[in-house]
PyMOL commands that place a pseudoatom at each C-alpha (Angstrom):
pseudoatom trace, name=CA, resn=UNK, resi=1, chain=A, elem=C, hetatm=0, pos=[0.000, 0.000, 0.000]
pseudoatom trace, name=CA, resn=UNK, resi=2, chain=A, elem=C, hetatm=0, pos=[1.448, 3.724, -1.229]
pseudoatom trace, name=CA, resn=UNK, resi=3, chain=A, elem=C, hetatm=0, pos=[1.885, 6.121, 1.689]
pseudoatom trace, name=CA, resn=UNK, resi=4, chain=A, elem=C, hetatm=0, pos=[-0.468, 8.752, 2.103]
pseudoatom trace, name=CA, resn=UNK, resi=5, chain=A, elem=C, hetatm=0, pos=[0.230, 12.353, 2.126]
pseudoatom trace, name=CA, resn=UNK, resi=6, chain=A, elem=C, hetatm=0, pos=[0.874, 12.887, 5.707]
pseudoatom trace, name=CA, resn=UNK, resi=7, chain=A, elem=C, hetatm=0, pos=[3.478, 9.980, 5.997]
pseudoatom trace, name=CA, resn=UNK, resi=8, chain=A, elem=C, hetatm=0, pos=[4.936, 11.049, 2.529]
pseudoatom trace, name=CA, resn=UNK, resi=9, chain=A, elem=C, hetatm=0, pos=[5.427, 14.672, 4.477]
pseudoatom trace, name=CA, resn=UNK, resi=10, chain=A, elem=C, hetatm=0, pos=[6.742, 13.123, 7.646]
pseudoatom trace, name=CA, resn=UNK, resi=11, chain=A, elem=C, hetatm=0, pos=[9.104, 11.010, 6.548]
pseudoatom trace, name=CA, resn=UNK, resi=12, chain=A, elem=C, hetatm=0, pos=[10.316, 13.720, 3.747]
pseudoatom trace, name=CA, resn=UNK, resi=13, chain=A, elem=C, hetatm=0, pos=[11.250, 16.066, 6.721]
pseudoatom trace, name=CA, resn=UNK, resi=14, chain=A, elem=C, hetatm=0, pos=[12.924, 13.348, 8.831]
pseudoatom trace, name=CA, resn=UNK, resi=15, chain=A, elem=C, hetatm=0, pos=[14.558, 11.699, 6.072]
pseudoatom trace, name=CA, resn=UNK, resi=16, chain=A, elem=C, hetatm=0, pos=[17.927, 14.175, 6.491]
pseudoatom trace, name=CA, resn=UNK, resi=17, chain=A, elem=C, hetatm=0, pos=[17.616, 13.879, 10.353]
pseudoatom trace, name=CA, resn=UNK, resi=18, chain=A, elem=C, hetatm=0, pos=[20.481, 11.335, 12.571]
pseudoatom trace, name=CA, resn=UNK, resi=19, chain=A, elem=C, hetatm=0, pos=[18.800, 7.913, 11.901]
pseudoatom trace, name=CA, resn=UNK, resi=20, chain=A, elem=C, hetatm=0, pos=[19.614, 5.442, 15.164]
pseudoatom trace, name=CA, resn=UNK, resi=21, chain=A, elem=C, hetatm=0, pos=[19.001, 1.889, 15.223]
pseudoatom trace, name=CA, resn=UNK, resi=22, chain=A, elem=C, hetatm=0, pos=[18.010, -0.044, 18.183]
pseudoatom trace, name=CA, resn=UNK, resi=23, chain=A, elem=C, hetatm=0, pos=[17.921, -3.935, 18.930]
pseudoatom trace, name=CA, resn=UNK, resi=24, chain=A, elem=C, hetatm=0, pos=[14.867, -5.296, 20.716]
pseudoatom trace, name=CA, resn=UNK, resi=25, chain=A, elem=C, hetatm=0, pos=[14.762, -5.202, 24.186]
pseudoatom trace, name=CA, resn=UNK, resi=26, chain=A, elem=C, hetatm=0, pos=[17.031, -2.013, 23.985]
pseudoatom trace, name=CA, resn=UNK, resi=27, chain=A, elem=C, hetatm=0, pos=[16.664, 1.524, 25.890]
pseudoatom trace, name=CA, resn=UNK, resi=28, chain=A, elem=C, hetatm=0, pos=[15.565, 4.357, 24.007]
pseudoatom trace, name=CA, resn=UNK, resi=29, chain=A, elem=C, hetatm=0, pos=[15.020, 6.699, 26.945]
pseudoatom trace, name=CA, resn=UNK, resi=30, chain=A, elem=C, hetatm=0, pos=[14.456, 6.330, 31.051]
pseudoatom trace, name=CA, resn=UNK, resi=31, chain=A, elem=C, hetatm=0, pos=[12.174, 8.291, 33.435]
pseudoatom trace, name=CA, resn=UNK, resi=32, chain=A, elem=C, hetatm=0, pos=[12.812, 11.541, 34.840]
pseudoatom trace, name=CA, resn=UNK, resi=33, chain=A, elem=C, hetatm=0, pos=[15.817, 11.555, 31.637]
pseudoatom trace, name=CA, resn=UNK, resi=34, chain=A, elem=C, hetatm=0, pos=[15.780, 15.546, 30.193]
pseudoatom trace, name=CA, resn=UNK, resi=35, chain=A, elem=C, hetatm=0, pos=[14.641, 14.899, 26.595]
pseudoatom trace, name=CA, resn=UNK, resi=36, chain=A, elem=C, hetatm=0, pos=[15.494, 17.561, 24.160]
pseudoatom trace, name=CA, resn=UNK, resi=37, chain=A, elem=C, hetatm=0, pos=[14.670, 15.631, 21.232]
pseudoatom trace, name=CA, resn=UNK, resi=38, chain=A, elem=C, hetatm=0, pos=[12.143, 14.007, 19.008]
pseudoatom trace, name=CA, resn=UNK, resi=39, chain=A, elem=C, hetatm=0, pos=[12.008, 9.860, 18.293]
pseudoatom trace, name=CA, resn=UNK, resi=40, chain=A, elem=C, hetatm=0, pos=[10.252, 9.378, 14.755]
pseudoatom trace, name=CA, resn=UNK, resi=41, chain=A, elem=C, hetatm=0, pos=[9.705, 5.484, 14.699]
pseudoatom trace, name=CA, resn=UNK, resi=42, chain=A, elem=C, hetatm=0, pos=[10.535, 4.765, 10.728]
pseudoatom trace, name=CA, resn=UNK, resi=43, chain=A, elem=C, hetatm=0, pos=[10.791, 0.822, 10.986]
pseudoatom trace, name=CA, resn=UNK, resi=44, chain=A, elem=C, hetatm=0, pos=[9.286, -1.217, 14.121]
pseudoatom trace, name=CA, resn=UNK, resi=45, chain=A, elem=C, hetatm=0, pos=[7.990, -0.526, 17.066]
pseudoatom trace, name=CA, resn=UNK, resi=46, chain=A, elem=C, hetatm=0, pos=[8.769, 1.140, 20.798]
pseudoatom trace, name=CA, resn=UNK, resi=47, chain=A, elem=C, hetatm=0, pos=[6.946, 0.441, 23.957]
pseudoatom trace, name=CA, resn=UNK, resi=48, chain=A, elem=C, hetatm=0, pos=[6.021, 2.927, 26.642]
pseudoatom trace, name=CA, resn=UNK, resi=49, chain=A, elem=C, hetatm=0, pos=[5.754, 1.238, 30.241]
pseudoatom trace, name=CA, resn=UNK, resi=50, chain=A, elem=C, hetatm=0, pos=[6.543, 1.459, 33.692]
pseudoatom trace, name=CA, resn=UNK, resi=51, chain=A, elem=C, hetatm=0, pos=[7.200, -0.650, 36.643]
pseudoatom trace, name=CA, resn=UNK, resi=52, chain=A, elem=C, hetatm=0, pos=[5.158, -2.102, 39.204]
pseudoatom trace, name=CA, resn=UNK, resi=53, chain=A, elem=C, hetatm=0, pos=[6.231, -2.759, 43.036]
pseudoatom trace, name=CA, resn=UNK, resi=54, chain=A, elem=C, hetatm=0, pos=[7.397, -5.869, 41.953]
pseudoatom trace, name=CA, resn=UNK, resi=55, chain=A, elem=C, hetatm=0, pos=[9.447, -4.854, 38.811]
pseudoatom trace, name=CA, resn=UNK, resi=56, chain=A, elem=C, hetatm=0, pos=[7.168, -6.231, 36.114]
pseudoatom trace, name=CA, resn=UNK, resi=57, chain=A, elem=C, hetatm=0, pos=[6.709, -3.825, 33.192]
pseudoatom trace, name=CA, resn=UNK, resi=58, chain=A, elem=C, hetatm=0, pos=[3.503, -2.018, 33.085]
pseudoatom trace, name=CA, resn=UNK, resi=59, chain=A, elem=C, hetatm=0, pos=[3.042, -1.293, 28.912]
pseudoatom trace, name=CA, resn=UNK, resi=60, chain=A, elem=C, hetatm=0, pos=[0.472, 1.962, 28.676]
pseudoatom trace, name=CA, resn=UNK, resi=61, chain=A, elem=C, hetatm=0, pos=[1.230, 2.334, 24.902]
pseudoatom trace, name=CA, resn=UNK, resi=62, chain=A, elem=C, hetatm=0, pos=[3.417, 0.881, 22.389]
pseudoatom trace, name=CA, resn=UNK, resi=63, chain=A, elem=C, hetatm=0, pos=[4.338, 3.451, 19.056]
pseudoatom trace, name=CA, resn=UNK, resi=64, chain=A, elem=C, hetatm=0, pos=[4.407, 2.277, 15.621]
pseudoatom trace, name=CA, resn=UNK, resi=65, chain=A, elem=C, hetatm=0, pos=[5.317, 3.750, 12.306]
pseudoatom trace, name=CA, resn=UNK, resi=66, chain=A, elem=C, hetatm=0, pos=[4.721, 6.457, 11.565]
pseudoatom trace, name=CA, resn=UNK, resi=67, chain=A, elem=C, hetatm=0, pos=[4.499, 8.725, 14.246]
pseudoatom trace, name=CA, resn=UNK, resi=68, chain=A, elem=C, hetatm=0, pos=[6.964, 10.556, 17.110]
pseudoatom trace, name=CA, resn=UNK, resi=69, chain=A, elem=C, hetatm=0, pos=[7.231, 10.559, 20.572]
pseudoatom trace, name=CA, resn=UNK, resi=70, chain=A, elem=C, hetatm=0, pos=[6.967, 12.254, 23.179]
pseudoatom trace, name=CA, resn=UNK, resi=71, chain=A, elem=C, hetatm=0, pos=[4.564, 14.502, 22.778]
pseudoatom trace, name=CA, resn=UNK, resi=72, chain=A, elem=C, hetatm=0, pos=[4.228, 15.516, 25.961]
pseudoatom trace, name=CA, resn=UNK, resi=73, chain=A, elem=C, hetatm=0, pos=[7.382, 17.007, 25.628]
pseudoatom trace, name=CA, resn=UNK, resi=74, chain=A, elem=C, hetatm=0, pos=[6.816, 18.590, 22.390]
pseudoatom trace, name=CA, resn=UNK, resi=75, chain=A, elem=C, hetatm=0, pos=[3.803, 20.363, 23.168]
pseudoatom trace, name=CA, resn=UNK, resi=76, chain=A, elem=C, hetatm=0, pos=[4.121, 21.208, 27.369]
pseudoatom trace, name=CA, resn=UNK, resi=77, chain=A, elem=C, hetatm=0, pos=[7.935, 20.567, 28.371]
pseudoatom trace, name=CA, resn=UNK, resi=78, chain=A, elem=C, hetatm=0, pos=[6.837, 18.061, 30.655]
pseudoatom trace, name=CA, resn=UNK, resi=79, chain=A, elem=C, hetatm=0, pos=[9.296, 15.598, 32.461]
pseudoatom trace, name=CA, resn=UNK, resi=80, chain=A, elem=C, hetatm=0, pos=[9.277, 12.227, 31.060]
pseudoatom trace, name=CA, resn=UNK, resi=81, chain=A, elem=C, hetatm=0, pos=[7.587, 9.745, 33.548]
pseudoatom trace, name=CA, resn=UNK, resi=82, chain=A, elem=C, hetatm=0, pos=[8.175, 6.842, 31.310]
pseudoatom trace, name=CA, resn=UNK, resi=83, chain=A, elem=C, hetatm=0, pos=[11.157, 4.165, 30.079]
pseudoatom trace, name=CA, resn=UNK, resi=84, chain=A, elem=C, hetatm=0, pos=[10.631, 3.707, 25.930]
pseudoatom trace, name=CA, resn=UNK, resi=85, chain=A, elem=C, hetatm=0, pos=[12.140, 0.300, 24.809]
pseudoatom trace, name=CA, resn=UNK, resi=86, chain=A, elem=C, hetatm=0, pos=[12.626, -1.300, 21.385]
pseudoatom trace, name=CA, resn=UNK, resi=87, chain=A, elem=C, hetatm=0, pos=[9.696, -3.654, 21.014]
pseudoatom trace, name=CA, resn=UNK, resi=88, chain=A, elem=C, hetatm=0, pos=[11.604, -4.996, 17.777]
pseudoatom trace, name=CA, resn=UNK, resi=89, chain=A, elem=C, hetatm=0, pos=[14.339, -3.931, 16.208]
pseudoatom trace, name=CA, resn=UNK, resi=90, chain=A, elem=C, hetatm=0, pos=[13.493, -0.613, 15.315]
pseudoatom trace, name=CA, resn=UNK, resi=91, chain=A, elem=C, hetatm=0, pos=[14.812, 2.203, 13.668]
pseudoatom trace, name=CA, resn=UNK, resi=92, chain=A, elem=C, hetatm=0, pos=[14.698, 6.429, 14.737]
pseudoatom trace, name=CA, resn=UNK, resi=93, chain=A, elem=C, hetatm=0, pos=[15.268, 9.235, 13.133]
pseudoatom trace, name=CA, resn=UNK, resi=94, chain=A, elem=C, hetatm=0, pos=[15.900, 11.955, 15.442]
pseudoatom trace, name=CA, resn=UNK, resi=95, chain=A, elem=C, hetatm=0, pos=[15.377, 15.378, 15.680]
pseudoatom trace, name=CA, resn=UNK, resi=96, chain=A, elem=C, hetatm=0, pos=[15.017, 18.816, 17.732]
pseudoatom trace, name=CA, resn=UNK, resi=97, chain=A, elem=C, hetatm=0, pos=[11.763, 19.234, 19.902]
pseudoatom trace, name=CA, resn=UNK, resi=98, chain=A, elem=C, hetatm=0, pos=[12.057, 22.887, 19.124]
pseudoatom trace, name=CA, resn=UNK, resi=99, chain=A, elem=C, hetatm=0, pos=[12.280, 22.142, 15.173]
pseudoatom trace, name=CA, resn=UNK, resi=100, chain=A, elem=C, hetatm=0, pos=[9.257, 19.864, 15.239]
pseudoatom trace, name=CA, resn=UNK, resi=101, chain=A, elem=C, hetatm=0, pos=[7.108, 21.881, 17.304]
pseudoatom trace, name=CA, resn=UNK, resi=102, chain=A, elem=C, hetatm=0, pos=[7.608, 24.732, 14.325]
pseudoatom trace, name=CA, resn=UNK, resi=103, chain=A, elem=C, hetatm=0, pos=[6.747, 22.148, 11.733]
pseudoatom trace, name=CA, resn=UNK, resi=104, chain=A, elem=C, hetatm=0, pos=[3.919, 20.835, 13.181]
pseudoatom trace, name=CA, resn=UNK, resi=105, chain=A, elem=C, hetatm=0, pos=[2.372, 24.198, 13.810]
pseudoatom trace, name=CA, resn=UNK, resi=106, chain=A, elem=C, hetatm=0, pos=[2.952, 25.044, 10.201]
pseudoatom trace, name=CA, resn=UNK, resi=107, chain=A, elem=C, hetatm=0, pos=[1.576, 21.482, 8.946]
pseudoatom trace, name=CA, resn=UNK, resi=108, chain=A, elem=C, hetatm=0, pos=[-1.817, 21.243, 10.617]
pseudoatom trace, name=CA, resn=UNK, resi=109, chain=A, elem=C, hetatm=0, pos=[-2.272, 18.013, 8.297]
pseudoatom trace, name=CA, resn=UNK, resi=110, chain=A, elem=C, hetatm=0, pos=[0.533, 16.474, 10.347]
pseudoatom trace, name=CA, resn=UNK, resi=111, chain=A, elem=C, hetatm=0, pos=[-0.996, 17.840, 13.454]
pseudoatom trace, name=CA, resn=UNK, resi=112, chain=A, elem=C, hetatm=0, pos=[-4.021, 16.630, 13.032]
pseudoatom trace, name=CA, resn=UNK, resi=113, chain=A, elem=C, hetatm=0, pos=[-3.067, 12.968, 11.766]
pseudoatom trace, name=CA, resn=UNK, resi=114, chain=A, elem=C, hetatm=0, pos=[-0.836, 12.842, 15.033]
pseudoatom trace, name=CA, resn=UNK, resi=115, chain=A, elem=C, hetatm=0, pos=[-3.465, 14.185, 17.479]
pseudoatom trace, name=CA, resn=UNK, resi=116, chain=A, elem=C, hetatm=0, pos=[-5.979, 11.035, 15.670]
pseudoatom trace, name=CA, resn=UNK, resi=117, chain=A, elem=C, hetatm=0, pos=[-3.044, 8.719, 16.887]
pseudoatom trace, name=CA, resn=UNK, resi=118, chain=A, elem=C, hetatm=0, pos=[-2.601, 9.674, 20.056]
pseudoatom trace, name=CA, resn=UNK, resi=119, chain=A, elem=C, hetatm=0, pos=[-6.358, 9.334, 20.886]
pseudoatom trace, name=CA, resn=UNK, resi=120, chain=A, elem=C, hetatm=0, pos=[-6.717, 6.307, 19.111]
pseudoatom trace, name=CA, resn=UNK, resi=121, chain=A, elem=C, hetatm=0, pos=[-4.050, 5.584, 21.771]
pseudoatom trace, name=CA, resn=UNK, resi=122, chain=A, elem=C, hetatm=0, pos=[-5.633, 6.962, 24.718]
pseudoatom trace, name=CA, resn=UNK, resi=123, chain=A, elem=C, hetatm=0, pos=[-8.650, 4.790, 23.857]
pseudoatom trace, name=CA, resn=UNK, resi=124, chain=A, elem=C, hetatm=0, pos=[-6.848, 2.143, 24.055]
pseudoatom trace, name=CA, resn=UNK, resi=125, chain=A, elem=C, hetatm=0, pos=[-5.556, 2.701, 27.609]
pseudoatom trace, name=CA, resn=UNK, resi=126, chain=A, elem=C, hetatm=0, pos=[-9.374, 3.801, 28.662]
pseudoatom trace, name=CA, resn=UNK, resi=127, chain=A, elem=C, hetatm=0, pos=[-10.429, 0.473, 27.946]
pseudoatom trace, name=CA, resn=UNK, resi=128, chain=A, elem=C, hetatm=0, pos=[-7.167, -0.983, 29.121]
pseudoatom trace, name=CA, resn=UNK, resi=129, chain=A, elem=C, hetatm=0, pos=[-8.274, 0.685, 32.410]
pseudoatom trace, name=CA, resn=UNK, resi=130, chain=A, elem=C, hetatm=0, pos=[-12.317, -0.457, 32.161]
pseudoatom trace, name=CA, resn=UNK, resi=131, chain=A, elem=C, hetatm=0, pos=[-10.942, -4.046, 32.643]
pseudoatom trace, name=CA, resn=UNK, resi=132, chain=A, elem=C, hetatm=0, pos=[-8.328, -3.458, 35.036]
pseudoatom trace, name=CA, resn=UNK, resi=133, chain=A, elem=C, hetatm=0, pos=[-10.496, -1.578, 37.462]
pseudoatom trace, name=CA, resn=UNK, resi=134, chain=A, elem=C, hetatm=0, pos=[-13.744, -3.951, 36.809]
pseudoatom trace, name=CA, resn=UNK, resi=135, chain=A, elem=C, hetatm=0, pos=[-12.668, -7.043, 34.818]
pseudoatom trace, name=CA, resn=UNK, resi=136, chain=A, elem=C, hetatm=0, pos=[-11.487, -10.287, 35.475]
pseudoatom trace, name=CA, resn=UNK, resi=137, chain=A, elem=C, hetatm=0, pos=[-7.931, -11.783, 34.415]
pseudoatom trace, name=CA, resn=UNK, resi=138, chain=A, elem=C, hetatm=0, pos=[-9.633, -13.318, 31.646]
pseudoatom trace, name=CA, resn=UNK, resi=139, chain=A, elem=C, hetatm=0, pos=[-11.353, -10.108, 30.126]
pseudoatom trace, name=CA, resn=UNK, resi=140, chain=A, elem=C, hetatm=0, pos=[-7.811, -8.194, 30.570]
pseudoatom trace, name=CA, resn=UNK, resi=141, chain=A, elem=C, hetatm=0, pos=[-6.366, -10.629, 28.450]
pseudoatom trace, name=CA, resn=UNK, resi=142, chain=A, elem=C, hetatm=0, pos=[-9.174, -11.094, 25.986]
pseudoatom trace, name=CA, resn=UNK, resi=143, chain=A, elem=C, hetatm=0, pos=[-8.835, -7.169, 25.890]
pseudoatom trace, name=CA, resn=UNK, resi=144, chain=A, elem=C, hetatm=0, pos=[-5.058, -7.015, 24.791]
pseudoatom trace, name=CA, resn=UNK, resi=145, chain=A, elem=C, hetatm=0, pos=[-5.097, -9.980, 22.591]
pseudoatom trace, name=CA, resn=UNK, resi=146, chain=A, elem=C, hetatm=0, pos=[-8.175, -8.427, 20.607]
pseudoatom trace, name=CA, resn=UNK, resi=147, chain=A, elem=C, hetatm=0, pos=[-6.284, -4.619, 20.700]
pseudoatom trace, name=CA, resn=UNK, resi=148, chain=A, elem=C, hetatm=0, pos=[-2.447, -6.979, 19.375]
pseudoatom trace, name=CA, resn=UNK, resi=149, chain=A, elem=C, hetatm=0, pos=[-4.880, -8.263, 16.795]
pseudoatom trace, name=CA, resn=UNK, resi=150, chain=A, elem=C, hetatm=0, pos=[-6.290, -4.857, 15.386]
pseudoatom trace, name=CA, resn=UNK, resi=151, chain=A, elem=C, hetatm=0, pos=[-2.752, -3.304, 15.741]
pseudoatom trace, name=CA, resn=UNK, resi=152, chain=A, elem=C, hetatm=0, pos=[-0.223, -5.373, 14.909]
pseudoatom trace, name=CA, resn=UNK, resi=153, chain=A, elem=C, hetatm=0, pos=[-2.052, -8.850, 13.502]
pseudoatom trace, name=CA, resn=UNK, resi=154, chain=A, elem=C, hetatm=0, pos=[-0.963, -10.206, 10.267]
pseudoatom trace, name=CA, resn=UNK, resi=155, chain=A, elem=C, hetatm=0, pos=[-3.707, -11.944, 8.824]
pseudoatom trace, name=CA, resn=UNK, resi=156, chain=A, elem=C, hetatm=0, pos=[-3.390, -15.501, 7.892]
pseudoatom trace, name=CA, resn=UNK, resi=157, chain=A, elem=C, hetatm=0, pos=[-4.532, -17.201, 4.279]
pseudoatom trace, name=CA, resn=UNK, resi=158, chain=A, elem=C, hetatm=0, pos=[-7.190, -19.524, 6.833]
pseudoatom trace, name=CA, resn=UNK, resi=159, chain=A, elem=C, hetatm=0, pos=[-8.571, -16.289, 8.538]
pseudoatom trace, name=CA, resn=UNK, resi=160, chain=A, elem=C, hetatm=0, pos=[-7.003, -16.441, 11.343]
pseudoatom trace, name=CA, resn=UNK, resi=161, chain=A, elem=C, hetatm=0, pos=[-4.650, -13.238, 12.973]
pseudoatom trace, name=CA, resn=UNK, resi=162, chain=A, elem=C, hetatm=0, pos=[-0.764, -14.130, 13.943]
pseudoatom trace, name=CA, resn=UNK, resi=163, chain=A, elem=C, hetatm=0, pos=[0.866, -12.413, 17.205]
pseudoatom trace, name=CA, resn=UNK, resi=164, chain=A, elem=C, hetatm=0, pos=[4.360, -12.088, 17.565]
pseudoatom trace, name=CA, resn=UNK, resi=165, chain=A, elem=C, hetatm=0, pos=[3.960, -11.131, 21.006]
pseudoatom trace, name=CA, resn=UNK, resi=166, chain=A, elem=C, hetatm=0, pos=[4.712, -13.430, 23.657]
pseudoatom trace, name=CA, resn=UNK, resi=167, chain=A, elem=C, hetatm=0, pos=[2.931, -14.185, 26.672]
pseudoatom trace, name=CA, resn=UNK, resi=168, chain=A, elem=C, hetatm=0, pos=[5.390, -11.717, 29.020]
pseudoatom trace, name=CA, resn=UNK, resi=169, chain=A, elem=C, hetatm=0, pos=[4.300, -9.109, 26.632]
pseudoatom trace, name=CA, resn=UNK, resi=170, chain=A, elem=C, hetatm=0, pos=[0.525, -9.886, 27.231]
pseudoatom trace, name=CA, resn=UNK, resi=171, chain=A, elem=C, hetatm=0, pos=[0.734, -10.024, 30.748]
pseudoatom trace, name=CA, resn=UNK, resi=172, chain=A, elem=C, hetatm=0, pos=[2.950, -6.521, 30.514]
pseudoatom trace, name=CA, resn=UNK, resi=173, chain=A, elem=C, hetatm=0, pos=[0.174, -4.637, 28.519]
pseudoatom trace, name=CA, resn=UNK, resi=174, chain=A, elem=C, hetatm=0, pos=[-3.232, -6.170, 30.757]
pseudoatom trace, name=CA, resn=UNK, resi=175, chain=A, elem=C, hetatm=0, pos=[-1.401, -6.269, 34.119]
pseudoatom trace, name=CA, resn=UNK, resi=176, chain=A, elem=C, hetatm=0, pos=[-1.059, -9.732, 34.806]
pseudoatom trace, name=CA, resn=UNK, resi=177, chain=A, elem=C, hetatm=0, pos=[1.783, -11.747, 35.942]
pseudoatom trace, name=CA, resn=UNK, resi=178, chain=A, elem=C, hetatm=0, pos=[3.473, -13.848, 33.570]
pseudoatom trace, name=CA, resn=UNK, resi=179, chain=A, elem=C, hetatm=0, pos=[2.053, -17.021, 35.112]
pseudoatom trace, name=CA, resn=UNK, resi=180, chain=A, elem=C, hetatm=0, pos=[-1.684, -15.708, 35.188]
pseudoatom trace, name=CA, resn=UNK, resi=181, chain=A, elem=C, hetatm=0, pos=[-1.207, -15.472, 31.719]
pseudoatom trace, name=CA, resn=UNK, resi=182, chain=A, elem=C, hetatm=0, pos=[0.022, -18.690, 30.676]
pseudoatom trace, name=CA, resn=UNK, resi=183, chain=A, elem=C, hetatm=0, pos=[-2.949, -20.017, 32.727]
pseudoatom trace, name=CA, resn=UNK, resi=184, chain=A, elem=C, hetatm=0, pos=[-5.796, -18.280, 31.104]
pseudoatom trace, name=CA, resn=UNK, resi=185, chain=A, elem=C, hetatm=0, pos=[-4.019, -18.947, 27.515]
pseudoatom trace, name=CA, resn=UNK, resi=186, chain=A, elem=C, hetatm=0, pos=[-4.277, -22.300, 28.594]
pseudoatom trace, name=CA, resn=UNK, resi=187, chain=A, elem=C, hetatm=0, pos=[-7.847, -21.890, 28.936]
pseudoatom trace, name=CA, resn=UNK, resi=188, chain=A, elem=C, hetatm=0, pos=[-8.679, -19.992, 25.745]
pseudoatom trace, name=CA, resn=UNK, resi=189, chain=A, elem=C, hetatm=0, pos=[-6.438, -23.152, 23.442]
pseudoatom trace, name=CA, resn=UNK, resi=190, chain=A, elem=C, hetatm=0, pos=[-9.572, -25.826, 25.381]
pseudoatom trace, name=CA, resn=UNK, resi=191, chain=A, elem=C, hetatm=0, pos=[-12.021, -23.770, 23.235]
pseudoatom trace, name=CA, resn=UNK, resi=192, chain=A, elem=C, hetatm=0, pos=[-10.286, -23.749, 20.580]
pseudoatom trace, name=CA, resn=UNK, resi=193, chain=A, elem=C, hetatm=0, pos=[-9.653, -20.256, 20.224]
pseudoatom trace, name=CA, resn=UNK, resi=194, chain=A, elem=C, hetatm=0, pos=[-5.720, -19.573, 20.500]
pseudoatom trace, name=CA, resn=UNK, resi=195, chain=A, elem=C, hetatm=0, pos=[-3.298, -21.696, 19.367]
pseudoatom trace, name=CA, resn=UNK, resi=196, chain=A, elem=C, hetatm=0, pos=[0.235, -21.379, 20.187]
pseudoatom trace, name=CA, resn=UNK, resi=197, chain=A, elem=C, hetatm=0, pos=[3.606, -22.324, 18.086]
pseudoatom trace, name=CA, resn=UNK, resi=198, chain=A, elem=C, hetatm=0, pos=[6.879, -21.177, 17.430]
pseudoatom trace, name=CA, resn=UNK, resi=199, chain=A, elem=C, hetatm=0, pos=[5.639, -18.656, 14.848]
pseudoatom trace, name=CA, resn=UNK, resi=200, chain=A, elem=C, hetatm=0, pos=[3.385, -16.916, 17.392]
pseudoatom trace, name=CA, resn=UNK, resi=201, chain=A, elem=C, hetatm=0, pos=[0.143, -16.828, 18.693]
pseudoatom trace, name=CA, resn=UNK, resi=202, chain=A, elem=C, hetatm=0, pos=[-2.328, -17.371, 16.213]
pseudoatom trace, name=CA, resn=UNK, resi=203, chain=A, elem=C, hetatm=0, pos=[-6.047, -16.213, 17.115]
pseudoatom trace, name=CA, resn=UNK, resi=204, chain=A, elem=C, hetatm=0, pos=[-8.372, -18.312, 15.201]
pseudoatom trace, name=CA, resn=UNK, resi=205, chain=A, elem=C, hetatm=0, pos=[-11.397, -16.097, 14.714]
pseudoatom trace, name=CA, resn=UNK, resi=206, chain=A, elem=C, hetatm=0, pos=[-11.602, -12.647, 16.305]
pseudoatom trace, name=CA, resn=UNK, resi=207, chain=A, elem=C, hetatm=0, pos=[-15.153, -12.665, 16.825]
pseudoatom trace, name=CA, resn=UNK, resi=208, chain=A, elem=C, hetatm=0, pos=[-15.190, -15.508, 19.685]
pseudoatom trace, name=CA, resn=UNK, resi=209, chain=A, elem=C, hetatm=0, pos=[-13.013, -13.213, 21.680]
pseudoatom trace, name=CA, resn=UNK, resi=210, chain=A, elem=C, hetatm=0, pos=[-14.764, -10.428, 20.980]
pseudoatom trace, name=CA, resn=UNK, resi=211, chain=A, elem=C, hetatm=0, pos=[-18.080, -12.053, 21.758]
pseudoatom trace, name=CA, resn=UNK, resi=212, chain=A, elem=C, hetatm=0, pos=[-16.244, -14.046, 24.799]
pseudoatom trace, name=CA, resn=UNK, resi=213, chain=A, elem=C, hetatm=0, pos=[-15.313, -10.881, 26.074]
pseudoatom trace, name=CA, resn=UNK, resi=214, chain=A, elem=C, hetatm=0, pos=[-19.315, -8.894, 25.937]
pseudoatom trace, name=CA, resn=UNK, resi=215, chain=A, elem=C, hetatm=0, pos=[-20.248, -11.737, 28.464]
pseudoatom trace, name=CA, resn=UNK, resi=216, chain=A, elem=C, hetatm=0, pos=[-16.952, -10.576, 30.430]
pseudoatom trace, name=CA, resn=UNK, resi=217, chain=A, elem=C, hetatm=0, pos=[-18.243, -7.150, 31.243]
for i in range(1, 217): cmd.bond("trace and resi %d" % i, "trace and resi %d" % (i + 1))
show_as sticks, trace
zoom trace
């Protein structure tokens, strides 16, 4: 599929920028860390978390192509309260805060395509925080394996949606511990909805979770 106009735009004007690669599982930036400059995610993808009491990484968002982070930063100057970590191997281009903010406010198109992003975003972590508050384990994970699906699912010849996430990722973005996870996975392969292999998770028909998960609620 061609790029639209907006991505044409943004990666036209971070093309000439410092281009960084990063490694999965590798540090982009740590809380509290003074940020003077913009991440454009080009190729792959970068997670947004913190930690819990007991270490375990708490996802709120994870970035793909093509958009830049933070915003928060952009816009308000506000401290960074998050780590950002390579997902996958990723690639950056990077540039001044103080540069974007002056294209951005010259491109509303670019605005305005980020801004749909960043709520589409936020919804995510409103309903991420429905089940957490008022769910069980099961309808968090129904939740985040329904939202990997819409994001990041490759669709399969048969129909069905592969995840290259693992089950420590799952249990990062609902709030679960890794075992909790495993457990309810467990559950979901009896009905024959989830079947795991060394190419991924592969979700057979999005409509039984998405049913599966109306009864949750």
């Amino acid at each position: 599929m061609a790029p639209d106009k907006v991505t044409q735009k943004l990666e036209s004007y971070f093309v000439d920028k410092p281009r960084v690669s990063y490694a999965k599982g590798e540090l982009l930036v740590s809380p509290g860390e003074d940020i003077n400059q913009v991440f454009f995610v080009a190729k792959g993808r970068v997670k947004a978390y913190e930690l819990s009491y007991r270490g375990d990484e708490v996802v709120v968002n994870v970035i793909k192509p093509p958009t830049f982070f933070p915003l928060s930063w952009v816009v308000n100057h506000t401290q960074n309260r998050f780590f950002y970590k390579a997902d996958t191997d990723c690639e950056v281009y990077l540039a001044s805060a103080d540069e974007v903010l002056d294209f951005i406010k010259t491109n509303p198109d670019v605005m305005f395509n980020q801004l749909k992003r960043l709520y589409s975003a936020l919804d995510g972590v409103l309903g991420r925080m429905v089940h957490m508050m008022s769910g069980t384990a099961k309808s968090r994970l129904l939740y985040e394996l329904i939202m990997e699906c819409r994001r990041f699912g490759t669709q399969q010849s048969d129909g069905s949606c592969r995840l290259d996430a693992s089950e420590r990722d799952l249990a990062g973005r609902a709030g679960l511990t890794r075992e909790t996870v495993s457990r309810e996975m467990s559950k979901l392969k009896k009905q024959g909805w989830v079947t795991i292999s060394g190419k991924g998770i592969f979700i057979h028909d999005i409509k039984d979770l998405e049913r599966a998960l109306g009864t949750e609620l």
